[in-house]
C-alpha positions as CSV (number, residue, x, y, z in Angstrom):
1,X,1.1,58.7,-3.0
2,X,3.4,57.8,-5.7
3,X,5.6,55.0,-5.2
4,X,4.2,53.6,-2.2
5,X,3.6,49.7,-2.4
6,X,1.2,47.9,-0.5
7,X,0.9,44.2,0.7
8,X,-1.9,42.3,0.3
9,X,-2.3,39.1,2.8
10,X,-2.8,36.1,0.7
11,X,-4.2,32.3,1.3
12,X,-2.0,29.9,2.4
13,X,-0.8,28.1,-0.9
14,X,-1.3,24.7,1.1
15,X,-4.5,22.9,0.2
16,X,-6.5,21.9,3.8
17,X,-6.3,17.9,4.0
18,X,-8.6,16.0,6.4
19,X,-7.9,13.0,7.8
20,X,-9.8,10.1,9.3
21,X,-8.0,9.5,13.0
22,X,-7.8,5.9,11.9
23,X,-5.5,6.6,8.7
24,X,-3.4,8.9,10.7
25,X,-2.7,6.1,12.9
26,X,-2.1,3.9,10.2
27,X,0.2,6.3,8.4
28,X,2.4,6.9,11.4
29,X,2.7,3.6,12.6
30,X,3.7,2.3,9.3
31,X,6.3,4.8,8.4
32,X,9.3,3.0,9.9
33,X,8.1,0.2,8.0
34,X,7.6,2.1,4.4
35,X,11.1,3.8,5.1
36,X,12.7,0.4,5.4
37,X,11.3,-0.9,2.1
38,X,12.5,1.9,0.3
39,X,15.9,1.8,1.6
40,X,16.2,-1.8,0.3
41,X,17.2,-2.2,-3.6
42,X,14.0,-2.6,-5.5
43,X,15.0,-5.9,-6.6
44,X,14.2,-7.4,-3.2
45,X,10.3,-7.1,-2.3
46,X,9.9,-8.7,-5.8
47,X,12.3,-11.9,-5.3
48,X,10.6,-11.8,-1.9
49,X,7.1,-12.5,-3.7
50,X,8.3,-14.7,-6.5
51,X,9.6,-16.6,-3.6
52,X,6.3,-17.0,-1.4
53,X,4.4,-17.6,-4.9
54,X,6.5,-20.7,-6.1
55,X,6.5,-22.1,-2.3
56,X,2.5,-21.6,-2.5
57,X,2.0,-22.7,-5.4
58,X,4.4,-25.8,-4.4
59,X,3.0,-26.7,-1.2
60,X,-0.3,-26.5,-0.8
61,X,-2.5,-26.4,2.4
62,X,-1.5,-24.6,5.6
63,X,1.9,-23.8,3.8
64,X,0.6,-22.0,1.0
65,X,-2.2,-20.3,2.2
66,X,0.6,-18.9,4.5
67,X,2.6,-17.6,1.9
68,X,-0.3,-16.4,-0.2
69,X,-2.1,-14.7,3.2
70,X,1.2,-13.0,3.4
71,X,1.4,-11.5,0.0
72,X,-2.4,-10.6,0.6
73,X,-1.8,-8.5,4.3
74,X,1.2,-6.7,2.9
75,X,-0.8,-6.2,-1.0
76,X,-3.5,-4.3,1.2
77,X,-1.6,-2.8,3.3
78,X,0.0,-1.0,0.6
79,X,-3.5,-0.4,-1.0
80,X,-4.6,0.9,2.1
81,X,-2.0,3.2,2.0
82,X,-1.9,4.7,-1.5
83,X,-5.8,4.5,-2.1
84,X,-6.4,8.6,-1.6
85,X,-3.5,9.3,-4.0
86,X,-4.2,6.2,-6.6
87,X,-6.6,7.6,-9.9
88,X,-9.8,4.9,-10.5
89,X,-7.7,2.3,-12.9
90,X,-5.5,1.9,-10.3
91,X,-7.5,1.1,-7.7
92,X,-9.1,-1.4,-9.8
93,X,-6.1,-3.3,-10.8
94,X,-4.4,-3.1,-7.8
95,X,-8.0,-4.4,-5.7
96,X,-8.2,-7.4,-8.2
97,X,-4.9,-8.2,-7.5
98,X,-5.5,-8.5,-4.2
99,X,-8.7,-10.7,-4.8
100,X,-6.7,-12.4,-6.5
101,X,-4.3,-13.5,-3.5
102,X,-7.4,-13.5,-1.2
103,X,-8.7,-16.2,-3.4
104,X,-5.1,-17.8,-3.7
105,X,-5.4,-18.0,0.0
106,X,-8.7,-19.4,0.2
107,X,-7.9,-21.8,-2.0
108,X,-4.8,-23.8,0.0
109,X,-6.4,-22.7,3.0
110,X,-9.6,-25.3,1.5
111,X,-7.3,-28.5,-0.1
């Protein structure tokens, strides 16, 4: 049978992604959130944390381990979410950045 073309079924092109219940939760419920950062100019969330760094540095004690707990929540947060799409380096970097605020924090939290 010349001529005669047949279809064969193939996989679905979409790779199977499983999810932990808790990062689905997390995902969803911060969406509003991560759509409203991106709608603001990119110049903002950086003046925002220049700004709570020069206050923490300034003021130390309850002040600034306010503004540095601050830049710590939302810094792992924002690891949280990119840590299945981030490669090895950037985990690294971006997990001793976040010590490093941690122990920012601790530190005007202590004098």
């Amino acid at each position: 049978m010349a001529g005669r073309l047949t279809l064969v079924p193939m996989s679905s092109s979409q790779p199977s992604v499983s999810v932990s219940p808790l990062r689905a939760r997390v995902e969803h419920a911060s969406d509003p959130a991560v759509q409203a950062l991106a709608r603001v100019p990119r110049a903002v969330p950086a003046v925002v944390d220049l700004l709570l760094i020069v206050v923490g540095a300034i003021f130390r004690g309850a002040t600034g381990a306010i503004c540095f707990g601050a830049i710590a929540v939302v810094l792992a947060w924002l690891l949280y979410l990119a840590w299945p799409r981030a490669g090895s380096t950037e985990r690294m970097m971006r997990s001793a950045v976040l010590l490093l605020a941690v122990a920012l924090t601790v530190v005007c939290a202590a004098g």
